[in-house]
N, C-alpha and C positions, 0 to 999 in steps of 0.2 A: 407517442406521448410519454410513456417512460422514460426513453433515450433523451427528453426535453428534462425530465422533472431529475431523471439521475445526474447531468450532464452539470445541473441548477444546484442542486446538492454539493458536488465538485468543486463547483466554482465558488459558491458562498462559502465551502469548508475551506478552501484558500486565503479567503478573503480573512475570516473569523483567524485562523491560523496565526498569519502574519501581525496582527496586534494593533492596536490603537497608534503605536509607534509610525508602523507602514500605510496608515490608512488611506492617506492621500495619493500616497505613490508607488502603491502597490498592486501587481507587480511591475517592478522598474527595469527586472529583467530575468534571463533566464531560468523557467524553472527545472529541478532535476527531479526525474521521478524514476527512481530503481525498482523494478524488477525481479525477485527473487528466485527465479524458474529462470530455464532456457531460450535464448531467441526461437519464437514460432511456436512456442508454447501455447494454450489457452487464454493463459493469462496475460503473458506478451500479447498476443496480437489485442486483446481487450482493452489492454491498459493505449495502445497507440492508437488506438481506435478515440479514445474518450478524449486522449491530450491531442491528438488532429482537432477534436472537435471542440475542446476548452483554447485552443489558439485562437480560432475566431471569436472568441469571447473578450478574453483575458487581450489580445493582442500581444500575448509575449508567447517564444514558439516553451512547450514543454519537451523536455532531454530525455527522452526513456532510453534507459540503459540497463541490460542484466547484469546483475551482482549474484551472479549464480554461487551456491558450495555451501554447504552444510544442513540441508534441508531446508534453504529457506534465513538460516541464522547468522549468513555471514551478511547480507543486507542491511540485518536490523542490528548488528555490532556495529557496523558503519556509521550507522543513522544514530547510532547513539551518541556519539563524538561530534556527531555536527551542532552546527548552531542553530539551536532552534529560532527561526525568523520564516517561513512557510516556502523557502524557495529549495530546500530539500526533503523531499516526500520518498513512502518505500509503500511500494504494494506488497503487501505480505497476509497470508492465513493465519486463522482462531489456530489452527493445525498446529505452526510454528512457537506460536504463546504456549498453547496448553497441552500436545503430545511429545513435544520432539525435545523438551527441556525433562523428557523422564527416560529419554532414548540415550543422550547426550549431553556434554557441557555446554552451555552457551552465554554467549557475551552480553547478558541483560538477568534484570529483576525479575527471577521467577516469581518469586513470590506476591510480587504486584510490578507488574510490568504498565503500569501507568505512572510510576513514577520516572523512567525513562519514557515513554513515548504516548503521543496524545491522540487517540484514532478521530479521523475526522470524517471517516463513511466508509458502509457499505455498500456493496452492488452486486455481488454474488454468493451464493450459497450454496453447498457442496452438500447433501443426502446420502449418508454410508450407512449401510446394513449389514449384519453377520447373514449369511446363510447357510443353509447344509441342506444336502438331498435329504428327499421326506423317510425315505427306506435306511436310511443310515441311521447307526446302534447309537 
């Protein structure tokens, strides 16, 4: 049931994406969807997993491709320069937006990174905790 209502989210955030322009004929053909991690990653296998299964929807096949290097930030420099029409998509982390622009330079709008790029869903969530032995000063 998830896997239906996540899959549904997906495909309606494609749809919503691509505009009033495409709506008829959208999509008319390949979508590309980067990767910002390693092949065989978590993330990779997740993201192929979802566009296997938004193909038989969509009818058009989804291009998952890693765009690996720079924690995540050489993907969303990419995505910036393309033409926003919904047939180029980046799976990428909150991580990427909000820690790693204080780590390093990167190729987008710290300061509001929605004016480069429009999130169109969630599906996973990562839980981090500090911890330390309970005997330690």
């Amino acid at each position: 049931m998830q896997r239906k209502i996540l899959l549904g989210g997906f495909v309606l955030s494609l749809w919503v994406i691509a505009g009033s322009a495409l709506a008829d004929t959208f999509p008319s053909k390949p979508i590309n969807l980067w990767v910002g991690w390693g092949a065989g990653s978590g993330t990779d296998v997740s993201q192929r997993a979802i566009a296997n299964i938004a193909f038989k929807i969509l009818k058009q096949p989804i291009v998952v491709s890693n765009v690996t290097g720079g924690g995540g930030t050489l993907a969303l420099g990419r995505l910036k320069v393309e033409k926003p029409d919904g047939y180029t998509l980046c799976n990428n982390s909150t991580g990427v937006l909000g820690r790693v622009p204080h780590l390093q330079p990167v190729p987008f709008n710290v300061q509001d990174p929605l004016k480069d790029f429009t999130p169109i869903m969630g599906y996973s969530y990562y839980f981090y905790a500090l911890a330390v032995k309970s005997d330690s000063p």
